[in-house]
C-alpha positions as CSV (number, residue, x, y, z in Angstrom):
1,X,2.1,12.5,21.9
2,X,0.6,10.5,19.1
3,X,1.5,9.8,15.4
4,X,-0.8,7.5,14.2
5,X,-2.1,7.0,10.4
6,X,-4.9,4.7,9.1
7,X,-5.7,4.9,5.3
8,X,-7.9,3.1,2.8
9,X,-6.8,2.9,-0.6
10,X,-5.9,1.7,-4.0
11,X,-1.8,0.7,-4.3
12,X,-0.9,2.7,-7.8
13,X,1.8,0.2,-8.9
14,X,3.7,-3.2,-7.7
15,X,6.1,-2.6,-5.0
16,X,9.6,-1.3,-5.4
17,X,10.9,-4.3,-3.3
18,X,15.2,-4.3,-2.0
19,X,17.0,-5.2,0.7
20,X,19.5,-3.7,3.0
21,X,22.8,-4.5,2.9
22,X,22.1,-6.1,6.4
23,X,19.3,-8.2,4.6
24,X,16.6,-6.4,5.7
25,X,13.6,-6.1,3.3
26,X,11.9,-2.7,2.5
27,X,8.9,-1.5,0.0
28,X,8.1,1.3,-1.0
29,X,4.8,2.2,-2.4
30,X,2.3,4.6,-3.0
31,X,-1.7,4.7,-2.1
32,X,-4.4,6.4,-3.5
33,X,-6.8,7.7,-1.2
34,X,-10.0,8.7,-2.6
35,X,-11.0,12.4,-0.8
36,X,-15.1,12.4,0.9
37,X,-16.0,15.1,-2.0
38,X,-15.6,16.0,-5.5
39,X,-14.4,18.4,-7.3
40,X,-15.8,21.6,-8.7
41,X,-16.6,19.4,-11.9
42,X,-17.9,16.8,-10.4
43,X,-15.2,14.6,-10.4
44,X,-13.5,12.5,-7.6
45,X,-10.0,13.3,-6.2
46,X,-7.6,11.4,-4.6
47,X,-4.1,12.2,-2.5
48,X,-1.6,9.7,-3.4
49,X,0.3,9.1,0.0
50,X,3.8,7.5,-0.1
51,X,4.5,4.6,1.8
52,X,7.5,2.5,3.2
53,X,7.5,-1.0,5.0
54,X,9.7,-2.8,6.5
55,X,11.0,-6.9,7.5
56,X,8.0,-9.2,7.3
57,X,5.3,-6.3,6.3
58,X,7.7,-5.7,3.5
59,X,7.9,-9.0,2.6
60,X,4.2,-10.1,2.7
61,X,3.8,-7.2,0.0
62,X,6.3,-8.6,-2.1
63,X,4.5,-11.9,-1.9
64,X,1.2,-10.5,-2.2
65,X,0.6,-7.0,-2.8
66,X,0.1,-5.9,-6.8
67,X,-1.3,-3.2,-8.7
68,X,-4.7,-1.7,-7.7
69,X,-5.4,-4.4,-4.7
70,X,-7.4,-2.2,-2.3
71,X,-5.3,-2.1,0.6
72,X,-5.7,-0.9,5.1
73,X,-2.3,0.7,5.8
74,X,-1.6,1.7,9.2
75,X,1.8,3.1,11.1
76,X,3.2,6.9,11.3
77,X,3.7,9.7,9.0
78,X,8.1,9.8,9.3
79,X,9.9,12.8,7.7
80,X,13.4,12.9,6.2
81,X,16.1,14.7,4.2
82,X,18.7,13.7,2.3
83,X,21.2,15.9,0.1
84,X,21.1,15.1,-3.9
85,X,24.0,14.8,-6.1
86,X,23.8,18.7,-6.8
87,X,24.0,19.7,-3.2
88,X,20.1,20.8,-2.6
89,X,18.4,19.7,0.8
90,X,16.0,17.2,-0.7
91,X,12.8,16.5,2.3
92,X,10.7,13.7,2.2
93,X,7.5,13.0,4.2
94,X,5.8,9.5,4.2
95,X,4.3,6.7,5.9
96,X,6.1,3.9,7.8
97,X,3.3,1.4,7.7
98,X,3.7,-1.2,11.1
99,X,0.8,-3.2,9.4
100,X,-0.6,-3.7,6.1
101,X,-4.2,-6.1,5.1
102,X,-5.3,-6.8,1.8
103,X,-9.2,-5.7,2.3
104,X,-10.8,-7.6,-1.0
105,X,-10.0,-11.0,-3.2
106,X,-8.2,-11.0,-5.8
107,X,-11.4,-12.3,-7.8
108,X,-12.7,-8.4,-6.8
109,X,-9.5,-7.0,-7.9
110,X,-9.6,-8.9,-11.5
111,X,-13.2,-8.0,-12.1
112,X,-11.8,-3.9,-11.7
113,X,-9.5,-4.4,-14.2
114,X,-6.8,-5.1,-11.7
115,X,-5.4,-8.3,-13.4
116,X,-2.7,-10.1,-11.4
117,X,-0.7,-11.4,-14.1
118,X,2.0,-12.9,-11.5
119,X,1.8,-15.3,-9.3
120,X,3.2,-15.1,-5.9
121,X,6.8,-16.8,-5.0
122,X,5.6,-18.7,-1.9
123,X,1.4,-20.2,-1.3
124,X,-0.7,-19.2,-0.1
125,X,-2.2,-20.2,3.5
126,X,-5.2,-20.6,5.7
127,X,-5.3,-17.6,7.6
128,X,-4.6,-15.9,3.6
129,X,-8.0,-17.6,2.2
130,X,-10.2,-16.9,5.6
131,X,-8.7,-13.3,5.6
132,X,-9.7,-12.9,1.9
133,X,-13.3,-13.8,2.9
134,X,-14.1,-11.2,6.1
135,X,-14.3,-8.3,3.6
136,X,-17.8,-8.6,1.4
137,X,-17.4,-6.2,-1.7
138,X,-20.6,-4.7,-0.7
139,X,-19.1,-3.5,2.7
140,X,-16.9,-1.2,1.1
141,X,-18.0,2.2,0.7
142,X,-16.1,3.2,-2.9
């Protein structure tokens, strides 16, 4: 059997970054994923997919991930239930993402109008910068 999910998309707001109380780090997030066609009035459409990571995928998002970066998410659609404060059966269906890339600059995501007004807690590295450079902005088909 097989459960795999790739997606392509725009993250709709910084991550809601915690821990455990075991220390383990955890996002959660949301991506918008544009659909291949357009509406009746011409307009583009998108599915917003929710998202969780965990440990050092959750972590590099902290550091790294913010508001509209265009981002490659891969992993497993999971679903869940919990019961809310009134009783009710509450199910929840998302995406436990085992790998996440950042797939443009950050001089791409400023000149959107995604400004990164924070700065990230720890430097960047090598393998960051020479990542940052193996997507070309005309490569990417939105």
């Amino acid at each position: 059997m097989i459960n795999r999910v790739v997606l392509i998309g725009r993250i709709t707001k910084d991550v809601d970054a915690r821990s455990t109380t075991s220390g383990i780090s955890v996002v959660q997030f949301t991506v918008a994923v544009n659909r291949n066609f357009k509406s009746a009035n011409g307009e583009n459409e998108a599915d917003f997919v929710q998202c969780v990571a965990w440990r050092q995928t959750a972590d590099f998002m902290k550091n790294y991930v913010r508001k509209g970066a265009l981002l490659g998410v891969e992993g497993r659609i999971q679903t869940r239930n919990y019961e809310d404060t009134n009783g009710r059966t509450v199910y929840v269906t998302e995406v436990v993402a085992d790998s996440v890339q950042l797939l443009e600059s950050k001089d791409a995501s400023t000149r959107r109008g995604y400004e990164d007004t924070s700065s990230p807690s720890e430097p960047q590295d090598d393998f960051f910068e020479t990542s940052k450079k193996l997507v070309a902005d005309d490569d990417l088909p939105f």
